[in-house]
VONU-473808 format. One record per residue (C-alpha): x, y, z. Coordinates in pm, 1 decimal, decimal comma, m for minus. Example, Ala and Ser with C-alpha at 12.3 -4.5 7.8 and 13.67 -1.06 7.14 Angstrom:
% residues 2
{{1230,0; m450,0; 780,0}} {{1367,0; m106,0; 714,0}} 
//
This chain:
% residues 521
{{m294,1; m1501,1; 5677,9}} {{65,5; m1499,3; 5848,7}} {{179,2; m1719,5; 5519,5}} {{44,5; m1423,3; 5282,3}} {{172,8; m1172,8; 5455,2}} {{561,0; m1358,1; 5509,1}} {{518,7; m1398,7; 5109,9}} {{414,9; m1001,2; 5015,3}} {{724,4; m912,3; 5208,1}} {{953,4; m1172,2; 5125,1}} {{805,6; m1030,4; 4736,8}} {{831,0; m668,2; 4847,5}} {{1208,4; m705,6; 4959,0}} {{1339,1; m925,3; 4723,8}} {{1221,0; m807,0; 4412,0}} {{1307,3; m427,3; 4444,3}} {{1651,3; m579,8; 4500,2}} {{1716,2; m775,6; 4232,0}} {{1600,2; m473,9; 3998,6}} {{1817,4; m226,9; 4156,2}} {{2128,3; m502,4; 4074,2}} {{1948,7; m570,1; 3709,0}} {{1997,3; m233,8; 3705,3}} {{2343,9; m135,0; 3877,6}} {{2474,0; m408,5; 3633,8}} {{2323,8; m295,6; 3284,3}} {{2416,7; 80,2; 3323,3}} {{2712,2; 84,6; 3494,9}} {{2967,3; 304,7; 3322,5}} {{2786,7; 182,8; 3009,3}} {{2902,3; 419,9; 2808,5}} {{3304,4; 252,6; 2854,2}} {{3173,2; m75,3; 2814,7}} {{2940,1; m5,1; 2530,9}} {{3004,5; m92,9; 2174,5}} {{3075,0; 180,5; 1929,7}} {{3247,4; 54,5; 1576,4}} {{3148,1; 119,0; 1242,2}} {{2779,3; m72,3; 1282,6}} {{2712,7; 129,7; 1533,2}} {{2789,0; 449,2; 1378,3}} {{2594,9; 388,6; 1028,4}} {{2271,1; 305,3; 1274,2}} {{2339,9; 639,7; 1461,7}} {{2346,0; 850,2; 1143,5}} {{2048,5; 724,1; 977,5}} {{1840,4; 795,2; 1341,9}} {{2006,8; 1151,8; 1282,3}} {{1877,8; 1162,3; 943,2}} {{1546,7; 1030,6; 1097,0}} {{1474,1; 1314,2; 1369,8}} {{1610,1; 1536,1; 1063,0}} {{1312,7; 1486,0; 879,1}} {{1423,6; 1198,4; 639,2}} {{1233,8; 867,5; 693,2}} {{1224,8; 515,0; 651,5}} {{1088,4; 208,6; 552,8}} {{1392,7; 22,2; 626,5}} {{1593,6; m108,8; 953,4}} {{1954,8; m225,0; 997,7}} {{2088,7; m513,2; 748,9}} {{2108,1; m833,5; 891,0}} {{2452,8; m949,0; 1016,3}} {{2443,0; m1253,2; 791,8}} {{2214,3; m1295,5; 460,9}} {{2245,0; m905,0; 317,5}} {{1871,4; m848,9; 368,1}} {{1692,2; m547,5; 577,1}} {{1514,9; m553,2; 898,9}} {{1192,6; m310,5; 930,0}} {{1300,7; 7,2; 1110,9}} {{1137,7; m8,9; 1422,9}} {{1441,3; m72,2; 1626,2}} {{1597,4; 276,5; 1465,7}} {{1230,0; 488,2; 1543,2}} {{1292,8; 341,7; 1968,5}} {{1687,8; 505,7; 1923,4}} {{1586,3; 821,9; 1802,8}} {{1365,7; 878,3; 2089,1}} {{1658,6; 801,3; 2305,7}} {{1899,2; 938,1; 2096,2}} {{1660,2; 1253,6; 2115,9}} {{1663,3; 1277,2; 2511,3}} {{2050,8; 1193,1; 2555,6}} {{2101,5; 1501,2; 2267,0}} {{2257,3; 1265,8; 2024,8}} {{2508,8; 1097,6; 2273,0}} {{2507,6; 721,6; 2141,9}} {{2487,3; 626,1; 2487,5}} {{2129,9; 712,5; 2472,1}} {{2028,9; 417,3; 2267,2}} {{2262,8; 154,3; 2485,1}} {{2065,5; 309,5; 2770,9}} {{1730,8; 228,8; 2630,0}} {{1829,8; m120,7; 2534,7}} {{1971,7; m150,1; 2916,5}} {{1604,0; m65,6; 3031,9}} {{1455,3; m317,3; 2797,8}} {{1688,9; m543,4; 2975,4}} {{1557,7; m454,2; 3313,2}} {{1198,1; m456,8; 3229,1}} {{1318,8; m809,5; 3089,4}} {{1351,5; m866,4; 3452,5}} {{1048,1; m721,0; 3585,1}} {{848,8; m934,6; 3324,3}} {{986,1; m1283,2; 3434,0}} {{923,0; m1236,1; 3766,7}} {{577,5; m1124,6; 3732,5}} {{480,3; m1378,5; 3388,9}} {{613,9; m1696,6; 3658,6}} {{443,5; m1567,8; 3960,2}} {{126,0; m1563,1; 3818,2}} {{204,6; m1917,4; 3599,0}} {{398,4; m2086,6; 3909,9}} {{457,9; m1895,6; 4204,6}} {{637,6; m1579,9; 4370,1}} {{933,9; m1801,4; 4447,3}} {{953,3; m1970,9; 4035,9}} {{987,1; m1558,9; 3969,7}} {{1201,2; m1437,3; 4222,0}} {{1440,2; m1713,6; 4140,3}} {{1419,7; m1665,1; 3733,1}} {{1423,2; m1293,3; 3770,2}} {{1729,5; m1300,7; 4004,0}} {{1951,0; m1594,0; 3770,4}} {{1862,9; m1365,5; 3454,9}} {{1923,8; m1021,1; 3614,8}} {{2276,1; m1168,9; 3674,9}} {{2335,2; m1378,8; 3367,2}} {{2691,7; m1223,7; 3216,5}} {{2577,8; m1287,2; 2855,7}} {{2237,4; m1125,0; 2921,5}} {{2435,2; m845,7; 3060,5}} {{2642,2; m810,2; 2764,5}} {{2402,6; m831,2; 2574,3}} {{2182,9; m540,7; 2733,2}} {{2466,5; m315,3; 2765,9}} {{2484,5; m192,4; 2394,3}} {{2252,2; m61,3; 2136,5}} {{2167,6; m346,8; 1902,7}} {{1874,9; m442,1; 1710,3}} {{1868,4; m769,8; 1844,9}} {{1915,6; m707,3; 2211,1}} {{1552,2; m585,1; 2292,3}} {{1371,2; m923,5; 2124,7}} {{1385,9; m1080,5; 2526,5}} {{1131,7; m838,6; 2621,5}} {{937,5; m803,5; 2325,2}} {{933,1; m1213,3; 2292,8}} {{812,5; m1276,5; 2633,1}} {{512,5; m1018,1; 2631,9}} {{401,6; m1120,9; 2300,6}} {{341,5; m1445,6; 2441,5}} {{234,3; m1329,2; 2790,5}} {{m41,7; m1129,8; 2591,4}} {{m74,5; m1466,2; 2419,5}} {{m186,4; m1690,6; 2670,0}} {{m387,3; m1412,3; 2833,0}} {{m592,7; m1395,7; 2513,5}} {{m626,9; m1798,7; 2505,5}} {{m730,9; m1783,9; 2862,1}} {{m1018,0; m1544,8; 2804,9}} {{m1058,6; m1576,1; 2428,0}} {{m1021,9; m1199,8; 2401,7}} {{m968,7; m1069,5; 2044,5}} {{m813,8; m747,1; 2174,1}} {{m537,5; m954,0; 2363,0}} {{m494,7; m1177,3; 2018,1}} {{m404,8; m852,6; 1841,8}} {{m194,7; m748,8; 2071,2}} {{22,0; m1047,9; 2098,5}} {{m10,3; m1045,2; 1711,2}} {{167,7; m654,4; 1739,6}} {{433,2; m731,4; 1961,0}} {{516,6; m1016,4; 1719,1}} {{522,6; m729,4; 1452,3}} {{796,6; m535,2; 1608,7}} {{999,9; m809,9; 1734,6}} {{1042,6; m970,6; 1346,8}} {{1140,5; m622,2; 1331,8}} {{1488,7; m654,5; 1572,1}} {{1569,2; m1013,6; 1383,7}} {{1483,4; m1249,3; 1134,1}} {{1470,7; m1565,7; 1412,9}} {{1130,7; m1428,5; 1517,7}} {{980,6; m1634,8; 1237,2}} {{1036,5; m1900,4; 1481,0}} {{845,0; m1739,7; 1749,4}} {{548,9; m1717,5; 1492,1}} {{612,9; m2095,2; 1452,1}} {{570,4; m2118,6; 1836,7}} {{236,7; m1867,6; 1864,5}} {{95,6; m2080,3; 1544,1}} {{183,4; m2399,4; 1758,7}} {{20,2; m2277,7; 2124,4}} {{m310,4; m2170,3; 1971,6}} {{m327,0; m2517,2; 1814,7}} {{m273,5; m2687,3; 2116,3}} {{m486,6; m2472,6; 2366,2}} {{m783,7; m2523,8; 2095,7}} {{m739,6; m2915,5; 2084,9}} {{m561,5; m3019,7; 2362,0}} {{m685,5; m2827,0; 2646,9}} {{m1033,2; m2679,9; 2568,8}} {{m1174,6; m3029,1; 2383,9}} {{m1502,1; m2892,0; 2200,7}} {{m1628,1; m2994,1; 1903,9}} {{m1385,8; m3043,8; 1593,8}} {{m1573,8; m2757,7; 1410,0}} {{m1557,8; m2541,9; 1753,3}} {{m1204,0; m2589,7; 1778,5}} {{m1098,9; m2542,8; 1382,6}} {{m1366,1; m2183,7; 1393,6}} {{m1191,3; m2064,4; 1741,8}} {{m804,8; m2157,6; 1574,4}} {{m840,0; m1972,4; 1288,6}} {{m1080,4; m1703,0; 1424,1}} {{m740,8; m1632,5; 1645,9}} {{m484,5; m1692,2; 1361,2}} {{m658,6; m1421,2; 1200,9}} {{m645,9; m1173,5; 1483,9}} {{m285,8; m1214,3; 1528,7}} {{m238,3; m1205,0; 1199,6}} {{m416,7; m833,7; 1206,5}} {{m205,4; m737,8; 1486,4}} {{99,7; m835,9; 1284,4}} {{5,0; m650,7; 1026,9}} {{m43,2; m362,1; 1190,5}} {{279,9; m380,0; 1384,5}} {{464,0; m462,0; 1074,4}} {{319,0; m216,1; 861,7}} {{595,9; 28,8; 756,6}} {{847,5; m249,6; 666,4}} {{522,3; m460,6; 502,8}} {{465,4; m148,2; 295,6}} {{857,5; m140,6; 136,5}} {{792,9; m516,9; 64,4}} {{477,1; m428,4; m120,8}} {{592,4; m159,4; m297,5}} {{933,1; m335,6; m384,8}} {{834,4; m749,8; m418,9}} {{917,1; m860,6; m143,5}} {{1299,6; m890,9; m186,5}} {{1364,2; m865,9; 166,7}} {{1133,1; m1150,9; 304,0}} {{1201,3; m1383,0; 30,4}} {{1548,5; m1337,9; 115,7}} {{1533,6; m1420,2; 450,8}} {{1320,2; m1724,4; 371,9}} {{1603,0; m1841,1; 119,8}} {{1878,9; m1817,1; 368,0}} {{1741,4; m1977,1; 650,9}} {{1601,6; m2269,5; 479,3}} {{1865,0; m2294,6; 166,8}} {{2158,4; m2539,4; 257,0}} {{2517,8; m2463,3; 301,6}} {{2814,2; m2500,2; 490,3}} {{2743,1; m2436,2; 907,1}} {{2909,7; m2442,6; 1220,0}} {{2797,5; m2666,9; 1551,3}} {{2454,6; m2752,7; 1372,8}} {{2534,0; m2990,2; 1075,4}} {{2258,7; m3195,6; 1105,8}} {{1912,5; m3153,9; 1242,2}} {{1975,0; m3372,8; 1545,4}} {{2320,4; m3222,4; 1652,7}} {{2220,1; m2867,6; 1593,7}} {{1884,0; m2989,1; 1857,5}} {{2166,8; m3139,7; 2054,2}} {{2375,0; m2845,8; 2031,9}} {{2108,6; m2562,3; 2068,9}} {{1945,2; m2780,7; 2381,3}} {{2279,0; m2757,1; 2573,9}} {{2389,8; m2421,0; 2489,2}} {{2129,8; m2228,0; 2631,6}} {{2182,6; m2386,1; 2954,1}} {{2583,9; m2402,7; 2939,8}} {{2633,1; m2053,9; 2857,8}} {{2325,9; m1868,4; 2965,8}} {{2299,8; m2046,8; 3334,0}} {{2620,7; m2163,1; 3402,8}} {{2845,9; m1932,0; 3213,3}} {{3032,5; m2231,5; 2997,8}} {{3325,5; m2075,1; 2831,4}} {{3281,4; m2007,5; 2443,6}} {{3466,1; m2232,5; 2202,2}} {{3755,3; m2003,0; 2172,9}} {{3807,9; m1995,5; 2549,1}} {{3809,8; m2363,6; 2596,6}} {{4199,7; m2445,4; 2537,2}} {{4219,3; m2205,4; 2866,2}} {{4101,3; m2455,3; 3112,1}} {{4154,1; m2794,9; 3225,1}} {{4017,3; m3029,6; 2970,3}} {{3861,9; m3301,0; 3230,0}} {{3709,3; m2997,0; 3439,1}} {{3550,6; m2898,0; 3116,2}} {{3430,4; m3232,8; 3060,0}} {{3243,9; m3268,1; 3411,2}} {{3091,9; m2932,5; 3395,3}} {{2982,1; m2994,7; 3054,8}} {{2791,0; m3366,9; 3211,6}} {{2708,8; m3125,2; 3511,6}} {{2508,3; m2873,6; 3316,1}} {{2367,9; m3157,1; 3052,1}} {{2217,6; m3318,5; 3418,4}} {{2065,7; m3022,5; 3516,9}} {{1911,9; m2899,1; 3182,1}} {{1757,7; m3284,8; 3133,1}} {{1624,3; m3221,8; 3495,7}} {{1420,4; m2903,6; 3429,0}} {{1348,8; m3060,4; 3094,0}} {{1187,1; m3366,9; 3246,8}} {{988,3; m3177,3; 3577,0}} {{816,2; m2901,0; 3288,3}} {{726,8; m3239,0; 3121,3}} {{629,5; m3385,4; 3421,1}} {{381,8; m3114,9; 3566,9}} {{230,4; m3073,4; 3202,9}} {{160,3; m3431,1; 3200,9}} {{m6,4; m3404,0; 3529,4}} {{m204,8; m3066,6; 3495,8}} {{m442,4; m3253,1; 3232,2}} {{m767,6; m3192,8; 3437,4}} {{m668,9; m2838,6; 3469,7}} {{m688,3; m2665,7; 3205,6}} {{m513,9; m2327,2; 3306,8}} {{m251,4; m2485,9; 3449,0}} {{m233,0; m2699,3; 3127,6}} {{m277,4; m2355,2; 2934,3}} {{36,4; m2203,7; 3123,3}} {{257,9; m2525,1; 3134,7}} {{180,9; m2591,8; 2766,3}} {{309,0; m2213,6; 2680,8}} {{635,4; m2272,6; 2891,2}} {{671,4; m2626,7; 2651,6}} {{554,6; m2511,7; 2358,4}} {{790,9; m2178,9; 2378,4}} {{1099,8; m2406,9; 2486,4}} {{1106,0; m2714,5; 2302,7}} {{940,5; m2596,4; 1934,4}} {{1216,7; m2303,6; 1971,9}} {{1492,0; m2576,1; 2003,2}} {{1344,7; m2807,9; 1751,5}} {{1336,7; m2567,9; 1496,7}} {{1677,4; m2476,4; 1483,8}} {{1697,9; m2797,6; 1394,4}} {{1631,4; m2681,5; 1007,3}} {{1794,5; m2397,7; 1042,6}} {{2134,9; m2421,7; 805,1}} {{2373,5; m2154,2; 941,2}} {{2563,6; m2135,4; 1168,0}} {{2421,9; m2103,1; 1482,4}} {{2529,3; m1797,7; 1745,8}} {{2406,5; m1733,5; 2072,8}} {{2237,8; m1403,4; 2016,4}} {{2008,2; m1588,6; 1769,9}} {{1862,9; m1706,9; 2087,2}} {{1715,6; m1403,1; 2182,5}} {{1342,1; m1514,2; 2131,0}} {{1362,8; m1768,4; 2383,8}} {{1629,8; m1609,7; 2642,3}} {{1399,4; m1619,3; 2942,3}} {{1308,5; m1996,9; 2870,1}} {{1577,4; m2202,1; 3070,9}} {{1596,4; m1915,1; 3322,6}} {{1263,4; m2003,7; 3416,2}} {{1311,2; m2375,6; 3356,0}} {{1574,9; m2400,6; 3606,5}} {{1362,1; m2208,9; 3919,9}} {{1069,2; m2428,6; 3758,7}} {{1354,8; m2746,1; 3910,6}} {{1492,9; m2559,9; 4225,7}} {{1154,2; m2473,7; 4384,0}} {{1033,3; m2875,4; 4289,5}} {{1292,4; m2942,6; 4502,5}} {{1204,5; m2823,5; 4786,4}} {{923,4; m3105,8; 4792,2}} {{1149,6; m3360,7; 4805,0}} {{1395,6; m3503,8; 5153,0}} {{1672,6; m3261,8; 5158,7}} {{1534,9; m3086,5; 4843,7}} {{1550,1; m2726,0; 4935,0}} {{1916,7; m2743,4; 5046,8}} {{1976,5; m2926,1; 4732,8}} {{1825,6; m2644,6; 4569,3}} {{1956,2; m2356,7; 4764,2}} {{2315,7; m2475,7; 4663,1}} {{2239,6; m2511,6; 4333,2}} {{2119,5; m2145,7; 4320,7}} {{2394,2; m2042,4; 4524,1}} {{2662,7; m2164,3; 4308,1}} {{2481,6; m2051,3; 3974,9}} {{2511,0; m1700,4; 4163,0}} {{2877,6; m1748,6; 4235,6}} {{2976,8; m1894,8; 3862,4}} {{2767,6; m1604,9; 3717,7}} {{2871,1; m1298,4; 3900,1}} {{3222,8; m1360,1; 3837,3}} {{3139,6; m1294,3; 3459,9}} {{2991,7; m931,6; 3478,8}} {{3135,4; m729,5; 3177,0}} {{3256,3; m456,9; 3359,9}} {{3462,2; m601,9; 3584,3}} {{3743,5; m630,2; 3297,2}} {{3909,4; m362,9; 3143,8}} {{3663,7; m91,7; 2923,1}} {{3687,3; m37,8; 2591,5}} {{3631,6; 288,8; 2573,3}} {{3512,4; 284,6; 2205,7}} {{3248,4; 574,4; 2200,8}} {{3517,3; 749,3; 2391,5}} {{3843,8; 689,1; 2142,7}} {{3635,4; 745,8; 1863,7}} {{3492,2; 1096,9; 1954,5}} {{3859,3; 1233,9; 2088,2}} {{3994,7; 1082,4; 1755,1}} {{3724,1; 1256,8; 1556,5}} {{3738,0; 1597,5; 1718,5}} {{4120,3; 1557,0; 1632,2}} {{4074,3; 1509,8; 1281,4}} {{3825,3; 1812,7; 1289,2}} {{4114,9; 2015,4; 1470,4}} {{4351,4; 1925,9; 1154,6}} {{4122,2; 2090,0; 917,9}} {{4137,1; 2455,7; 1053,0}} {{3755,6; 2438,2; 948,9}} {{3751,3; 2417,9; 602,5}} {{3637,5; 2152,1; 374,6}} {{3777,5; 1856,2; 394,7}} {{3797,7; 1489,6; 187,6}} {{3834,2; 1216,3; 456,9}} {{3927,5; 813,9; 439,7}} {{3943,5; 494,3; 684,4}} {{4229,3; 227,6; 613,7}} {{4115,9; 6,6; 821,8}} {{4110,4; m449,1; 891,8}} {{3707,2; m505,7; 858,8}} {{3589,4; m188,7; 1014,8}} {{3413,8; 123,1; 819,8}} {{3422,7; 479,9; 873,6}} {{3067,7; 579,2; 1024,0}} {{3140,3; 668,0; 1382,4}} {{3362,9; 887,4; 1275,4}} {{3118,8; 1025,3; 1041,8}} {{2868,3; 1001,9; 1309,8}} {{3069,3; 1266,5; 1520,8}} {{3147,1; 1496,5; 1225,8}} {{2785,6; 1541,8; 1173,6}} {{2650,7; 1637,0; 1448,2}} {{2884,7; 1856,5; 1508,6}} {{2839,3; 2009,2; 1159,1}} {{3105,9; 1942,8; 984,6}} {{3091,9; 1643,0; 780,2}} {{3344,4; 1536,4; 563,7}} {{3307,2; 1602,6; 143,6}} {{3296,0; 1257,3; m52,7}} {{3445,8; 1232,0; m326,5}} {{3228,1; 1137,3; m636,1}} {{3333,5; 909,0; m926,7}} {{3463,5; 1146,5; m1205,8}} {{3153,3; 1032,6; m1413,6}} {{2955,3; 1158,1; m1123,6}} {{3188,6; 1498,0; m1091,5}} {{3394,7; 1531,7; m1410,9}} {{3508,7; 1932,3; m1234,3}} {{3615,2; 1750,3; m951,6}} {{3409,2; 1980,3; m734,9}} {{3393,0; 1720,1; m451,3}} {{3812,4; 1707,0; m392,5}} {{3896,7; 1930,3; m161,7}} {{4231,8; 2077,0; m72,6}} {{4311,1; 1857,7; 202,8}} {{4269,8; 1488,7; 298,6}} {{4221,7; 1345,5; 652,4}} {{4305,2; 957,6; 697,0}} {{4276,8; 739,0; 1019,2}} {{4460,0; 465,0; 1009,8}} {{4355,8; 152,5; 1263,6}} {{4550,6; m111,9; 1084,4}} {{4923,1; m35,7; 1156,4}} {{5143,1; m11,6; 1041,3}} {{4984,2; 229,9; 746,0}} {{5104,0; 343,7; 438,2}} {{4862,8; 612,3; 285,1}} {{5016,8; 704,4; m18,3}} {{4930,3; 532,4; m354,3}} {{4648,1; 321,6; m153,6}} {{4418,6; 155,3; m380,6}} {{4092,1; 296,0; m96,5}} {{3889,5; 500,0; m360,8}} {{3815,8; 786,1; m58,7}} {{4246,6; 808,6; m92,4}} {{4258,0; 738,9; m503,5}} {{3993,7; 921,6; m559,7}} {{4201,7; 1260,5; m413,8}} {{4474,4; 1194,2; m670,7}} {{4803,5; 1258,8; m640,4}} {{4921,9; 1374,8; m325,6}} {{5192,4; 1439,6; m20,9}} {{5198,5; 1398,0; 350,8}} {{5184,9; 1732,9; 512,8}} {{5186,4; 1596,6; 909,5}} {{5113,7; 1291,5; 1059,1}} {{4979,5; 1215,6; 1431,9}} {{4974,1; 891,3; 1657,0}} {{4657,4; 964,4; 1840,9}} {{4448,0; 723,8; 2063,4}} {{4514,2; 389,8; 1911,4}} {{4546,4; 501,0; 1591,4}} {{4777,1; 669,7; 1350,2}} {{4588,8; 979,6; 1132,5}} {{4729,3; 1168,4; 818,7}} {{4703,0; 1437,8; 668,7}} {{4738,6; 1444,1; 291,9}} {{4757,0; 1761,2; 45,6}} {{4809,1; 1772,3; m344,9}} {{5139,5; 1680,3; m430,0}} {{5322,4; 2020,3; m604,5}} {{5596,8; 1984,1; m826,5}} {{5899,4; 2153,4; m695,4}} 
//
């Protein structure tokens, strides 16, 4: 009795504190950490257009490929984008909360599958991860799939445990939305396929007719769910052929030239020690590398290969041991099934590889690596072993939090740059352009719409033979430097025609221009 109530406050004091530094870390001045380029902007316009009345079928393009998402990511901004009154922080706020329930989820998916200390351990090295962090600190499509992964399996295993067809549908909706936020959840769908296999033949042993009925009795189910949760994008497919899907399918699987992952082996090798090296123990990214002391690099590098071969081996270990018990199997088997398919697959996959793809499977060495420091403890000298191993993953990984650097300040720079340009036009119509290295023009646009006053584009004289849509003045930002706006080949400058500086401004980090029609004198 002492022993359960030493753990509930142990749980009770722990837990609320590593959400309140989940927290105090994803939402710290997020809004001058948070990302806000041209990506950004486009994604905040068409969730205008959306709470505007105008619809759709279709999410953000894929950074790679040239192939759509569905849109469920930009339906969860404009409810944020909606309460925050169409500050863009809104959305980097609601994927910052995603990132803390994250948190909340480990804890309570490995104290019911291990114990409190497996959660308060995972939950505490993943509220603290600096890549997590980053990654929950800006609106992105991908950045929710942690969450979205986890429960879908969570619901998973709950509806293998009780064979509950509501809890198969579920699991089979969650998967819906999170092929929604990237393309890599066909993996995941690899990995549900997988775990329902293996719980009907592996751990529950009836009859070979009994198993094959219950498999695809539960296939089916999820596959209902997945429907349902994929539905709008599903319905563009239908209506369309399918260009979107089979595109997807074609990149992943068509061959071409990659990055770490040339061959199926090294991109196993590759994947297997990159989740640990970067996610757990904050390994610097290839770029970074020529910063440090080559052999330090090398023993961290054997350091971190040790430790993710360790919780590799005890996950292998207690699933080869729980084979009389088949919940524990059941819960074991999800852990492996989740962790080692996910790696194994990227085996095929022939792109390059970055880390974000591994957003499906985030929580997975997390909860590996409190799976090996709590084993530990069973062993002679095991739990100071362990408690040093935690305490320098906490060291390593706190000195990484994104905000303790410099801020951006790119939501910032590019509303006061905007509301110059709008300044400039003495509120009338205006023609405006973006000479920029490899970014585009919608946050700018972003700004000028909801404030009203959104810039004329200029249509192809085909399109506007009058030229109705030049205007009398032309505003031009310039973020390459330096800039020289007359006679540029940009269509949004071309297009105005022949024309004359009539001021010029260094504002921000940029240079902006103002350009009339040129008058013969």
């Amino acid at each position: 009795m002492r022993i359960k109530n030493l753990e509930f406050r142990i749980q009770n004091l722990f837990l609320p504190l590593i959400l309140i530094v989940s927290a105090f870390l994803r939402l710290y001045r997020i809004g001058d950490y948070m990302t806000f380029l041209g990506d950004e902007g486009r994604d905040a316009l068409i969730v205008y257009n959306i709470l505007h009345g105008k619809l759709t079928l279709l999410g953000p393009t894929a950074s790679v490929g040239g192939f759509f998402l569905g849109p469920i990511y930009y339906y969860f901004m404009a409810v944020f984008t909606f309460l925050f009154n169409y500050s863009p922080v809104g959305p980097s706020v609601m994927v910052a909360l995603f990132g803390i329930a994250t948190v909340w989820l480990i804890y309570k998916v490995c104290k019911e599958f291990f114990d409190y200390k497996v959660g308060l351990i995972a939950a505490l090295l993943y509220a603290i991860s600096p890549i997590v962090i980053s990654y929950s600190r800006s609106s992105w499509n991908p950045n929710p799939l942690p969450f979205f992964s986890l429960l879908s399996l969570y619901t998973l295993y709950k509806a293998v445990k009780k064979n509950n067809w509501l809890f198969f549908i579920i699991s089979g909706l969650l998967l819906g939305i999170a092929i929604q936020l990237h393309y890599l959840t066909l993996f995941l769908i690899v990995i549900v396929l997988a775990y329902v296999l293996f719980a009907n033949f592996v751990v529950f042993k009836k009859t070979f007719f009994k198993n094959l009925s219950n498999t695809v009795r539960s296939y089916l189910l999820v596959v209902v769910g997945f429907l349902i949760g994929w539905l709008p994008f599903l319905a563009f497919e239908l209506r369309h052929g399918f260009p979107n899907i089979i595109s997807i399918f074609n990149f992943i699987f068509s061959s071409g030239k990659t990055g770490a992952g040339a061959s199926f082996f090294s991109n196993i090798y590759d994947v297997f020690t990159r989740v640990f090296s970067r996610f757990l123990f904050s390994f610097p990214p290839i770029e970074q590398l020529t910063n440090y002391n080559k052999n330090l690099l090398i023993f961290w590098q054997y350091i971190i290969l040790i430790f993710a071969v360790l919780s590799t081996i005890v996950l292998l270990t207690k699933l080869w041991r729980r084979k009389s018990n088949k919940e524990e199997l059941l819960k074991y088997g999800l852990l492996a099934t989740w962790f080692l398919i996910g790696i194994i697959l990227f085996g095929f996959y022939k792109k390059s590889i970055y880390e974000y793809y591994f957003g499906f499977m985030f929580p997975a060495p997390f909860i590996l690596i409190a799976l090996l420091i709590v084993s530990l403890a069973k062993v002679k000298f095991g739990k100071l072993i362990g408690a040093l191993i935690l305490i320098g993953i906490f060291i390593i990984n706190i000195q990484g939090v994104p905000f303790r650097y410099i801020p951006n300040r790119q939501l910032n720079q590019a509303e006061t740059i905007s509301k110059f340009v709008l300044d400039k036009t003495d509120n009338k119509p205006f023609n405006f352009a973006l000479i920029t290295g490899g970014n585009s023009d919608y946050a700018y646009r972003y700004f000028f719409t909801i404030w009203n006053h959104p810039p004329i584009t200029i249509e192809q004289p085909a399109n506007d033979p009058e030229r109705k849509t030049v205007t009398d003045q032309l505003l031009i930002i310039c973020e390459s430097l330096p800039c020289e706006p007359l006679g540029n080949s940009l269509w949004e400058v071309a297009g105005f025609g022949r024309a004359e500086i009539a001021d010029s401004w260094d504002v921000s980090v940029v240079k902006i221009y103002k350009l009339v029609h040129y008058k013969e004198r």
